[in-house]
Each structure stands twice: as C-alpha cells, then as structure tokens.
N, C-alpha and C positions, 0 to 999 in steps of 0.2 A: 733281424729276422722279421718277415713280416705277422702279423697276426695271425693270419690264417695257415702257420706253421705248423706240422700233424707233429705238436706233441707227445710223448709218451705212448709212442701206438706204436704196441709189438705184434710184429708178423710172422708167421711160418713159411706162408709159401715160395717166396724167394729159394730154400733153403731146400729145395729136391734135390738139386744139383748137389748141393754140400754133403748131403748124405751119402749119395751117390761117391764122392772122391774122398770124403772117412773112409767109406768103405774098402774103396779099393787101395786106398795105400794099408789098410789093417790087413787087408787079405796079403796084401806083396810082405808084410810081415810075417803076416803068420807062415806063410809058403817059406819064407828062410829060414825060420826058425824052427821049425814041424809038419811043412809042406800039405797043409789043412788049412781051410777056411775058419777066421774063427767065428765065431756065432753066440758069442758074449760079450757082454760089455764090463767097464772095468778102467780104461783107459784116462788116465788123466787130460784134457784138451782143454784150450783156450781159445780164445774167440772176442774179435774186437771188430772195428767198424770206423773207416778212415778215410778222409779228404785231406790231401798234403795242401793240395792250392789255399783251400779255407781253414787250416791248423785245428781242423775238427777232429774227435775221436770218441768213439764212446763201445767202452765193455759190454762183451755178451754173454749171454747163458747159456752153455753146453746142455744138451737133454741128452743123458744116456737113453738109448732104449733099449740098451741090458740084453741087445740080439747084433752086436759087432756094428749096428748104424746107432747115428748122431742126428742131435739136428741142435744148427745154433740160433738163436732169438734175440733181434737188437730193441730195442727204440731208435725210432726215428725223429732225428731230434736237429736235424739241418736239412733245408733245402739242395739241393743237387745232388753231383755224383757221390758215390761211398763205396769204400773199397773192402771187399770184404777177407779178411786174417784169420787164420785157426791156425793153431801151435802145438803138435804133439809134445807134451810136455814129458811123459811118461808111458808107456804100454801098462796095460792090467798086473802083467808078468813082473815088472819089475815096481810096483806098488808093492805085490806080495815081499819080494825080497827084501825093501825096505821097511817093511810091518815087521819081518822077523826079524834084522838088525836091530832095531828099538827094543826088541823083545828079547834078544839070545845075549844082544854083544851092547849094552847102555852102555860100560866103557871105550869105547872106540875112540871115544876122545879122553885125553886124562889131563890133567894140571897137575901144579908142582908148587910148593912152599919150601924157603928157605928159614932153616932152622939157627939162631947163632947168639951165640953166648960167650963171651969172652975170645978167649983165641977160636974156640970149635966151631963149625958149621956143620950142617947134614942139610941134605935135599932130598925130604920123602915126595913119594904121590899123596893125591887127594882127589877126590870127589865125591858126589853127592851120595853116592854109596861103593865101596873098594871090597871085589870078592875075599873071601876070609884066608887069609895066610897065619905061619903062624905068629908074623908079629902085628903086636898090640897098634890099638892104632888109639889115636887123639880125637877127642868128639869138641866138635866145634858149633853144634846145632844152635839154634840162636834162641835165646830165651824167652824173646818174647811172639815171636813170630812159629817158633818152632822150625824155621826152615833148616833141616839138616844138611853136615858138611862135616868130613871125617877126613883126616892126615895120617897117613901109617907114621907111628910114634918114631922118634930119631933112636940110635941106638946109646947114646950118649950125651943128651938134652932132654928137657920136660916139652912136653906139650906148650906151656907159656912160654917159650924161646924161639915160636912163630913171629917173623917179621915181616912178611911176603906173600902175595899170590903170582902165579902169571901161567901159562898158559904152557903146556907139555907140550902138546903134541897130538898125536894119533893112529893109531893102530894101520898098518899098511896091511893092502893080499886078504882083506873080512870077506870079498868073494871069490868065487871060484869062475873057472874060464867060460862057463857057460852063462855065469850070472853076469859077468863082465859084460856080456855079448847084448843085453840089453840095457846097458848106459852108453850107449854110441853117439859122439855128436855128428849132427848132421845124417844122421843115421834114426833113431829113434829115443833121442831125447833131445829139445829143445827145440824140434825140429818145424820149418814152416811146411807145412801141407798147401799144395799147389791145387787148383781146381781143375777140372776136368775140362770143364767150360769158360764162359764168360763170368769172374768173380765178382764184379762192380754192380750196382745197381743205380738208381737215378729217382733222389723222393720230389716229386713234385709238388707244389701247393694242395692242401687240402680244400676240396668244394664245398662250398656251400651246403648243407646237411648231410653230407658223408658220414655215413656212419663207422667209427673208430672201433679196430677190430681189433680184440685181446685173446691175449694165446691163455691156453689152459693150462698149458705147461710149466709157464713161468709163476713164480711164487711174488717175486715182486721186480721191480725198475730197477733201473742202472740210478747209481745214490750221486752221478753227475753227468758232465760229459765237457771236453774242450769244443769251443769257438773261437777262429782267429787266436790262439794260442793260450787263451785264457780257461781255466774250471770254472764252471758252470754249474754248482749245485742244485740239486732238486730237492732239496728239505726243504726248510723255512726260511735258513740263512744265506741272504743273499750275499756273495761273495763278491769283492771290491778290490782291485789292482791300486797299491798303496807303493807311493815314491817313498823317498829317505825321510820328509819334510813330514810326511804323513804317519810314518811309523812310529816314531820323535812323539806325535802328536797325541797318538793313540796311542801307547807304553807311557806318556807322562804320568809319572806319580806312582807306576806300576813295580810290582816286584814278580819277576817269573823266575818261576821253577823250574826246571828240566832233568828231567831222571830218565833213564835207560840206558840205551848203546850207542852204537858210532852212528845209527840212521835219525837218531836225535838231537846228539852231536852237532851233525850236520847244520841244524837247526839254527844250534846255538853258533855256530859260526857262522851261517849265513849272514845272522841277525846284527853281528858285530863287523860283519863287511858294510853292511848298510848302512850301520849310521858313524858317521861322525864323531860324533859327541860320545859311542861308548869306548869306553877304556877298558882295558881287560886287567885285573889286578894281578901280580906276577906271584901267582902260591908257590912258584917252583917243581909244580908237578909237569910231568911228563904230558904232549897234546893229546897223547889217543885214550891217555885214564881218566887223567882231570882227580881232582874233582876244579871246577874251572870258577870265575865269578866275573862278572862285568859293571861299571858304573857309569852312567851317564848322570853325572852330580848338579849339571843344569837344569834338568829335567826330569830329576830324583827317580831315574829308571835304574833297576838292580836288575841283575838277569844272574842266573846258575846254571850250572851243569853239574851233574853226578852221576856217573855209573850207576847200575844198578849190582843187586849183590849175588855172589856164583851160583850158578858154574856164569861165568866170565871169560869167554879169552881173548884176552889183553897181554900186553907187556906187564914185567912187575911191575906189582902194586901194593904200596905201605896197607898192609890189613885194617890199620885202624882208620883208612879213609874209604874202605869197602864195607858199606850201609846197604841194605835190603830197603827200598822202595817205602815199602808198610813202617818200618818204625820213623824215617825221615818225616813221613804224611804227619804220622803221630806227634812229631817234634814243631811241627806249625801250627802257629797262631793265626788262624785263619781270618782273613780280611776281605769285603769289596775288592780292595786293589792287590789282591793277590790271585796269582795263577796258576796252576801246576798242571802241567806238560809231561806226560808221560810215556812213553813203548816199553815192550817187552816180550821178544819172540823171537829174534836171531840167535841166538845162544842156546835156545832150550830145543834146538832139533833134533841131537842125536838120541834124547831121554826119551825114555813113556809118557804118556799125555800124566799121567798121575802128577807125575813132579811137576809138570808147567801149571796144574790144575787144582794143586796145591799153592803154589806162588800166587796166580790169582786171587784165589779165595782170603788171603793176609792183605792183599792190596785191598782187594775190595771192603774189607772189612774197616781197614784203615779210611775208606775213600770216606763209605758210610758216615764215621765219624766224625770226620772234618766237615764234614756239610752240615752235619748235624748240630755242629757244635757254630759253624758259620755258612748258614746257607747260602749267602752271596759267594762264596770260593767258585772260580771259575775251574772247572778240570777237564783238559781236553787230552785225548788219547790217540796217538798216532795209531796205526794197524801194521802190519806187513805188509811186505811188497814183493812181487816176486823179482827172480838177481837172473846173472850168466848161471850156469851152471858146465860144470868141468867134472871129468867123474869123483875127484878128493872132495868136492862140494857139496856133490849131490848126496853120496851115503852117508852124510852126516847132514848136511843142511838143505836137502832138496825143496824146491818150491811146494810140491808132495807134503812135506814137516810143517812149513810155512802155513799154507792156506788152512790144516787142519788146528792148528795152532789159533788160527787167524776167527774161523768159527767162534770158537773154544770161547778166545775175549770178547766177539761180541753178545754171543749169549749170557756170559757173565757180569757183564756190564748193562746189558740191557734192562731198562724201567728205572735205572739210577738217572739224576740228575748232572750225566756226563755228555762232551760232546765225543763225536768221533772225527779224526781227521782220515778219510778213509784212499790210503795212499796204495793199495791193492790196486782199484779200478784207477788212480790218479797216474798209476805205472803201467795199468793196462792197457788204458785207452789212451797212451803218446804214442806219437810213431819213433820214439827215442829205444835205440835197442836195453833191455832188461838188465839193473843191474843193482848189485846189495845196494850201493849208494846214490838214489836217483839222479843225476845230471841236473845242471843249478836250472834251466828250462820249469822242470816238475816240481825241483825243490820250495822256486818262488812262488808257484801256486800255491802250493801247502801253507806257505808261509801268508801270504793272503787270506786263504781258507781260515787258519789262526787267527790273523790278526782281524778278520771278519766276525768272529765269533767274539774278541773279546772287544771290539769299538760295534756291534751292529750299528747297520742302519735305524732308522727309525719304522717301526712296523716290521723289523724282519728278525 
C-alpha cells in the first residue's frame, strides 16, 4: 500500500444509506410481528467491510441510536473498492428472551456423571447448580479455586464412586410459539441486510494535507484488518506469515501451553499439521477431550493441550484429567521459554454472567501469580468468535452469549501483562461464512498472530 494510504480514518457519511435500509427491513419486522413501526433500538447488528479481489476485510461499529436507526463506522484501511455487510444477528425482542433463559431456566443444558463401584453403576445429573429435589446431592466444588460443581447423590454409591463427566444433553420446547417466531433463519436471525442502494464505496489516495476526519461516535479502531489474505494488526505487534521451517525456528526450545475448548484445540492441531518434526504422544485419551501433548525432540519443542474444567460438553471424560485452568497456571514453573495459550467462552453461554465472572476472576488471579513469580511467561488469550447459528445453538450459545461474554474477558484482563489474540474481528472481518470453528484460512492467521507475539520482530 502506498504511503499516502488514509489510515485509520473513520467516517459516517457514507452510511445515510445504511441507516436508511436498518430501518426499513426493522420496520418490515416490526409490521409481522405487531404491525407498528418500531422506534427503539436494542437490536443486535454487525457490520464489516470487504474487497474479495484484494482478500481485504475489516470490522465495524454498529451505533445504536436507541430510535429503531443505525449507523455503522469502518476505517479505511485499503485503497479501492469496499464492500459494505451488516448482519441482523438478533432483534431487541429476542435479546429479551435470551436475558431471561439465562435468568429463569441456567439448566437448559445438563451433564451427566457416571457413578461405579464394583458390580453397581448409577448415572445422576450434575451442574454448576441442580434445583433442590429431595435427593441429596454430592458437592464437588474445588478447593482451591472454589469453582462449584454438584452431582445428585447415587442411590447406592458415595459420592467418591465418580469416574466420569460428559455431556447430557438439553432441555427441548424453553420457548413458546411466539418466541420461536423470533429465531428464524434467513428471517431475522443471522440474517444479511441487503441495501437499498448502491452498498460499495471506493477509498482513494489520501491528499496532500487532508485533513483526517474522526467519528465521535466510535470509542476506538478496529484492533486489525486483512490485506491479500493476510491480518494486519494495529497494536504494536507486527504480525508475520511463518512456513513450517519458520515455526520449527520460533518454538525451538519452547514449551506451550494450551488450555480451553475445541476453538483452542483447533490450535494445537493446526500447530502439529505444520511441522514435521512434532510427534504427538499416544495418552490414549479420546481427540475431542485430550488432555493431548506433543514433542518435537530435535528442537526440544513440547506443546499441550487441556480442557478446561465444567460445565464442559464433551464426550466422557476420566474426572481426574478435568483441571480448572487457575490451579494448572498454579502448577507452572514459570520460564522465558514458556507460554501459555489460553480461551474460555463457548461453554459458559447458557449460565448468568456471575458464573463466567467468577471463572475469570480464579484465572486471573492465577495469571497474576505466575508473572509475578516469572515475569518473562508469555500469556496470550484467544477471544470469541462468532459461529452459524440454528435455533438449538442460539438459546444456549447465541453469538448474543458470545460477544457479552467476550466484553467480560477483556475488561478482566485488561492492564495485565497479557496479549490478546482477538479472533471476534479475525471472524468478522473474513469473507469466510461464520462458524464455532474458524476455517484453517482464519485459523493460520491467528496462528501467525501467536507466533508473532512469541518470536517479534525487532522494535515491534
């Protein structure tokens, strides 16, 4: 790109149009569903900015204005054409619904423990809190984290006769046919909003003393953007497209960590498609639980995988290899050549923020320590991403859950000595359709991104 490329300069006025076509597909909703204009805002919407020919993309900021119009705000961060996307993710109406599922019905999803002791078995429920029946139930809270976890008691086993978690199930029919009517795909959730007019625009070279115009609206920039298929961060760390030869290179001597879920996972097998030289050690566990470990012995690289600890759903999993994040932190001896890789957000949708907000607060406490104790420990945090969404998805793990969730950690984290890997915008701003597990395209930038923060360049 040449120099005189209008970095960072967020505009509005493009964006009459777009309000103009929020509005009218909000009113063609509100007319089906109550045949009134509505004249609040509340809608969940997303908003990106796209050139297929140049594999550019870059996330935008919805403004409610709280009176049934929008308006979205990019930076302009490539010369030429740009294509402009908004995505009804959700209506106002069916936020509400989802507030109070979190609120009325946190069971909707349930898990299962097998119980077995010699010849007997039993299979109670469990989760992070079970409404009171009258049988007793097993407390399984964890002693040093305090994260609670309760098993209704077998009828003929102790509590210690736990050998398993894995994953129930969920509650079918939580709404009713009216509330049904606003999780519709292709209808009004997930939905693309079409413009009225012409949605493209065309940024040209910035002149000579032009002066760069900043919306008042926005709070801050998009934290990247793709060029020719590659992320482009805007912090400090310049990000670097690394072959097999080069990974090898950068991981020599290293030991990574990786704790969370399947979009972490992801990670850790990418990372072992890439090279060569790592071997993956046969633990005999199952691929989707792990806990997993890899060794590249030429180039004294260890790599790991581990769940993090429930609600989880997963296939069974031996309890004694399901660790809570915070005491694993606590179990490292923290070194320079040590990393730890961490998510945590898919799982904790269908709960009250308390419980996810709690979880945090033990990681963080954990993270605290290890730096403390080893300030060089690299710790980098993947984010959320938003997925497909089907209506069984959405009332338990809606992008809705996601992004508030997504808030949540980086305010938590923020002024600590962590990075982020911020794989929200890195899923927003592809033109690859939305999904829990990003497509290997997204995945290898992330993986870039990572391995940019733990080899920087020199001055970045």
């Amino acid at each position: 790109m040449k120099a005189t490329f209008c970095t960072r300069r967020e505009i509005c006025a493009l964006f009459v149009f777009l309000t103009v076509f929020v509005l009218i597909f909000v009113l063609r909703h509100m007319d089906i569903l109550e045949g009134r204009p509505k004249k609040s805002g509340g809608d969940f919407l997303l908003a990106s900015l796209h050139n297929r020919n140049l594999e550019a993309g870059v996330a935008g900021q919805v403004v409610d204005h709280l009176n049934g119009s929008y308006s979205a705000v990019f930076s302009l961060l490539w010369e030429g054409d740009a294509q402009v996307e908004v995505t009804l993710v959700h209506p106002g109406e069916a936020i509400s619904v989802l507030k109070r599922l979190n609120r009325e019905q946190p069971n909707r999803i349930y898990y299962k423990s097998l119980f077995h002791s010699g010849s007997l078995s039993e299979t109670t429920l469990c989760n992070v809190c079970l409404r009171p029946t009258q049988q007793p139930l097993c407390n399984y809270t964890d002693l040093r984290t305090g994260e609670p976890w309760f098993c209704s008691k077998p009828k003929n086993l102790s509590c210690d006769a736990r050998i398993n978690h894995y994953e129930g199930g969920y509650k079918e029919k939580v709404l009713n046919s009216n509330e049904e009517k606003l999780f519709q795909s292709d209808v009004n959730m997930k939905v693309y909003i079409r413009a009225s007019g012409p949605a493209n625009v065309t940024v040209l070279p910035q002149k000579e003393g032009q002066r760069q115009v900043k919306s008042s609206t926005v709070t801050s920039g998009p934290s990247g953007y793709y060029y020719q298929g590659a992320w482009r961060a805007l912090g400090r760390t310049t990000v670097r497209e690394f072959s097999a030869s080069a990974i090898s290179q950068c991981l020599k001597g290293k030991v990574v960590h990786m704790y969370g879920d399947s979009t972490i996972r992801q990670w850790y097998e990418f990372l072992n498609a890439a090279l060569p030289g790592l071997e993956e050690f046969d633990l005999h566990n199952p691929k989707r639980t792990g806990p997993h470990m890899s060794l590249d012995y030429a180039n004294n690289i260890l790599m790991t995988y581990r769940s993090h600890g429930p609600p989880i759903h997963f296939p069974p999993m031996d309890i004694r290899v399901l660790h809570y994040i915070a005491n694993e932190l606590d179990g490292l001896v923290g070194e320079p050549n040590i990393v730890v890789v961490f998510t945590i957000w898919a799982h904790f949708g269908p709960f009250p923020m308390e419980i996810y907000i709690r979880r945090l607060q033990s990681i963080r406490r954990a993270v605290v320590r290890l730096l403390d104790k080893t300030p060089g420990t690299l710790v980098v945090i993947r984010t959320a991403n938003p997925k497909a969404l089907t209506l069984d998805v959405t009332i338990n793990y809606s992008d809705w859950y996601s992004l508030q969730r997504d808030k949540v950690l980086r305010a938590m984290f923020k002024g600590l000595n962590v990075h982020l890997i911020d794989a929200w915008e890195m899923t927003l701003a592809h033109h690859l359709p939305h999904n829990l597990h990003p497509p290997p395209p997204i995945i290898r930038n992330m993986i870039n991104h990572l391995l940019s923060y733990i080899c920087p360049q020199n001055g970045s």
